[in-house]
N, C-alpha and C positions, 0 to 999 in steps of 0.2 A: 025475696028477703030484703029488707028496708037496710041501708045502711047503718041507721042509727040503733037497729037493736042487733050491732055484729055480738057474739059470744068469746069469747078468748079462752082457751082450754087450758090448760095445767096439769100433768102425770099422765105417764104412758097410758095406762088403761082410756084413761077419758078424750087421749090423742087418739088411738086407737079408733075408738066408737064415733070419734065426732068425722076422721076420716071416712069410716062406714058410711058416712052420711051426704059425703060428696059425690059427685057423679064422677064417670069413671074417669072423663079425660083429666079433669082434676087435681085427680087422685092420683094418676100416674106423675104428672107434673110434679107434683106434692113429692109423692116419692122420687122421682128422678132429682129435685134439689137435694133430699136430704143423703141420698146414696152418695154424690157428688161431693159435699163437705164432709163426708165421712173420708172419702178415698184422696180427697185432698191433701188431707192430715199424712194418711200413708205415701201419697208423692213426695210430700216434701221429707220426709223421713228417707226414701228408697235414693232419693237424690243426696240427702247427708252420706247417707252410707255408700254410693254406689262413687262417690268421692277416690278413696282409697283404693279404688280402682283402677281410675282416670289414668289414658295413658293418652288418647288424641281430644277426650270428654266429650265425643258422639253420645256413648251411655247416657253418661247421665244427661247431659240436653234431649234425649228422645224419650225419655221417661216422660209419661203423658195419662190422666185417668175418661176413661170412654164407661158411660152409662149407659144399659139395656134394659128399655122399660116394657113389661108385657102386660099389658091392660089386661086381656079375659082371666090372666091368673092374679094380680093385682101384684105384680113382684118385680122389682127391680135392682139389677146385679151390676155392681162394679167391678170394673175393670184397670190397674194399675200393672204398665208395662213399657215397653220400648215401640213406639211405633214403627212404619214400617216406611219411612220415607229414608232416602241417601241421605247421609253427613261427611262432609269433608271438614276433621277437625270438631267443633262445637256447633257450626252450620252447614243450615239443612242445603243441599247443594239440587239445584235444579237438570234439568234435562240433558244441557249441555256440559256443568259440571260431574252427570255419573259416565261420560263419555273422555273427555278428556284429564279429570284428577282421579284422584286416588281415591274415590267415595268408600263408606263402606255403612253399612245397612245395620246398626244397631240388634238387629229383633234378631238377625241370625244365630249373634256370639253370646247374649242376654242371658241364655241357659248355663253356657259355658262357664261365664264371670261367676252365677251362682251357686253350680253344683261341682266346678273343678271337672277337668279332663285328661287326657292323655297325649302328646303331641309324639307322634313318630319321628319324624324329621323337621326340625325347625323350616321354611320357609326361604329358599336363597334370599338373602338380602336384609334378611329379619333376624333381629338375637333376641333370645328370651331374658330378660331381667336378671341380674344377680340375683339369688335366696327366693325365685318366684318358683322354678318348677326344682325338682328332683328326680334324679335319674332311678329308673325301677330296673330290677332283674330281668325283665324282658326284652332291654332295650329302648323300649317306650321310656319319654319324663313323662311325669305327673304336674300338671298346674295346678300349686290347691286353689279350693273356693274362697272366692270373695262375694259371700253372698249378702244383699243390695234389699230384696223382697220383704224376703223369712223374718229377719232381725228387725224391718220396718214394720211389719204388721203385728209381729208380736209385742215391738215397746209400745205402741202408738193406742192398745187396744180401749185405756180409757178414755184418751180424746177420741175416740171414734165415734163410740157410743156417747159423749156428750155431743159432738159435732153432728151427729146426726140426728138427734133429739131437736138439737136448735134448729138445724133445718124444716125437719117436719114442724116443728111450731112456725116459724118463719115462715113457710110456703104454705099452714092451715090459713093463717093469717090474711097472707097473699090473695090466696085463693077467695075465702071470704071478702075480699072486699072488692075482686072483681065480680064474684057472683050477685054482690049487694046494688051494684052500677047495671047492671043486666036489668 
């Protein structure tokens, strides 16, 4: 294909079909950007919220979006969450810092922050929050949720679908005009 006769697409249906028309690696690329600016939108959302959480701000700094592109099915799935490296504080703490500080691991407590839990015994040396947990009839407190995810991906849901519209035209684009250079 000549560069000078590229085509420029316009509306899902004809995004759609003109994708159909790229080869696969492409096409996954294609989709891998637009998945990306979609989940983008929900990061920086999941970090607004995951805010009022912040007690050392590990959370929210390891909130992070990872793409999964599967060519033979043509479909790629984002992922927005807490990775899985050590934090001391707001950074990422190396080899030597999860031996000697107090690191702690984001992805483990992530569930916790967002669906609320139960704490038997506070932790020698640790107090839990004023007005954060309530004591239950069993003995058990209750920590409610401060959930970070849910509330990001349900405001965010028409920037998604615009931001990921953009991307696919952006990455058709892209793509066509390396295919035209080939």
């Amino acid at each position: 294909m000549a560069s000078g006769r590229l085509k420029f697409v316009t509306g899902h249906d004809r995004l759609s079909a003109a994708l159909n028309g790229l080869p696969d690696e492409m096409r996954g690329k294609v989709l891998e950007r637009a998945t990306k600016r979609a989940c983008g939108v929900i990061e920086v959302s999941a970090k607004r919220y995951a805010k009022r959480s912040e007690d050392t701000g590990a959370l929210r700094a390891s909130l992070t979006t990872k793409v999964v592109v599967y060519p033979k099915s043509g479909k790629a799935v984002g992922l927005v969450g807490p990775d899985k490296a050590y934090y001391v504080g707001k950074k990422k703490a190396g080899r030597l810092g999860r031996l000697l500080l107090r690191a702690t691991r984001p992805a483990w407590y992530a569930h916790l922050v967002e669906y609320g839990h139960h704490v038997v015994a506070p932790v020698k040396g640790t107090a839990i929050k004023k007005g954060t947990a309530k004591p239950a009839s069993n003995g058990k407190t209750w920590v409610a949720p401060k959930p970070f995810i849910r509330p990001a991906v349900l405001t965010t849901q028409g920037q998604q679908g615009a931001e990921f519209f953009a991307g696919m035209d952006a990455g058709y684009r892209s793509a066509l005009r390396k295919w035209g250079k080939d």
